[in-house]
C-alpha positions as CSV (number, residue, x, y, z in Angstrom):
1,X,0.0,0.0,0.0
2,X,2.4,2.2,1.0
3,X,4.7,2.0,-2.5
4,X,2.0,2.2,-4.1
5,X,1.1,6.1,-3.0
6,X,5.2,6.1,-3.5
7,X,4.7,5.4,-7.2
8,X,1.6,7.4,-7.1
9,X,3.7,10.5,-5.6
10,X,7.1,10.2,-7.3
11,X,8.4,13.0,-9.6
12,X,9.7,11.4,-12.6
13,X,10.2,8.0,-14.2
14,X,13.0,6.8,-12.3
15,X,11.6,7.1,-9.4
16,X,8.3,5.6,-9.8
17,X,10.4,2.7,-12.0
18,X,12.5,2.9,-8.0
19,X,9.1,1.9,-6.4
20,X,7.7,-0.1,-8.8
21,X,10.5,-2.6,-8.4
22,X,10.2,-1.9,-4.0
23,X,6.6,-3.0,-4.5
24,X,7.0,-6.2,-6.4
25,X,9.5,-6.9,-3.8
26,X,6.7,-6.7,-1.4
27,X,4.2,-8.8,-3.3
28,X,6.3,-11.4,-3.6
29,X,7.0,-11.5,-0.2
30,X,3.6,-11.0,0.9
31,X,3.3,-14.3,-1.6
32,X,5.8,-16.5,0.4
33,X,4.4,-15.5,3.5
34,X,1.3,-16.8,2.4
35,X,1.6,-20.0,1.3
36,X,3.8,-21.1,4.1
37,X,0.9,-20.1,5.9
38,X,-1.3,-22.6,3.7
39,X,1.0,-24.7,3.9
40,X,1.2,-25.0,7.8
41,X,-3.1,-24.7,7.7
42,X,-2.9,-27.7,5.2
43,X,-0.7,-29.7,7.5
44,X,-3.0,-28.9,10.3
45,X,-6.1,-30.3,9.0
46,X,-4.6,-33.1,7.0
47,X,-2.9,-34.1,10.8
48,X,-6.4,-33.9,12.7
49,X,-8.0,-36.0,9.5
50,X,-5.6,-38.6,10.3
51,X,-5.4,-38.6,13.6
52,X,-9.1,-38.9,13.9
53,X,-8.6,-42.4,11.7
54,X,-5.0,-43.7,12.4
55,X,-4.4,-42.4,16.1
56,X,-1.5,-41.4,17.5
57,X,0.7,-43.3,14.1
58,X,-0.4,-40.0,12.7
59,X,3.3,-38.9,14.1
60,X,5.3,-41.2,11.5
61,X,4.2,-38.8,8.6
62,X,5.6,-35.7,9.6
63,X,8.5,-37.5,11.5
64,X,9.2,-39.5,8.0
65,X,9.0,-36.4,6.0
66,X,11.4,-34.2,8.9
67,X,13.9,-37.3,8.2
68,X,13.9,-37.2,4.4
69,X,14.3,-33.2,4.1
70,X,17.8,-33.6,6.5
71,X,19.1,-36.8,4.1
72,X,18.2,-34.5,1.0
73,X,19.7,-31.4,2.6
74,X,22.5,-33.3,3.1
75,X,23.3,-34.2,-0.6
76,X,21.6,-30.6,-2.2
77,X,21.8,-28.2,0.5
78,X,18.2,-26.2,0.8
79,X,19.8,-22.6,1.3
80,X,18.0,-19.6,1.4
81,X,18.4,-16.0,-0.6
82,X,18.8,-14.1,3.2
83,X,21.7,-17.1,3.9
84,X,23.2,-16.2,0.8
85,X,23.3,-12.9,1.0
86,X,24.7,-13.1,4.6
87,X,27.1,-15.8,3.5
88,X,28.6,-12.8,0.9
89,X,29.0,-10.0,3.4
């Protein structure tokens, strides 16, 4: 909201071109944000599903799926841009 009243306000087309990238920044984050937050809500309700059917076995899926995302960031390593960009400074 608020780069949008930036691009709104600025002077000339370097500017607004300044803000325009800002704000796409801040969709896209907005974005992430987002669906990890889907993704947590999914993981929520597909947990209670199964639990209300399987019991407390439920816990093998998420432990199963915590154990292959350690092997696999052991062999491709699952970095972030923010670990990046700290790794460079």
């Amino acid at each position: 909201m608020f780069h949008s009243y930036d691009v709104w306000r600025a002077t000339d087309s370097r500017q607004r071109e300044y803000f325009r990238g800002l704000r796409e920044n801040v969709v896209h984050q907005a974005l992430f944000f987002f669906s990890v937050w889907l993704v947590y809500l999914a993981g929520a309700v597909l947990g209670t599903g199964i639990y209300l059917k399987v019991g407390l076995r439920t816990m093998y899926v998420p432990a199963v799926l915590l154990a292959l995302t350690i092997i696999t960031d052991q062999f491709k390593p699952l970095s972030l841009q923010e670990e990046r960009d700290q790794s460079e400074r």
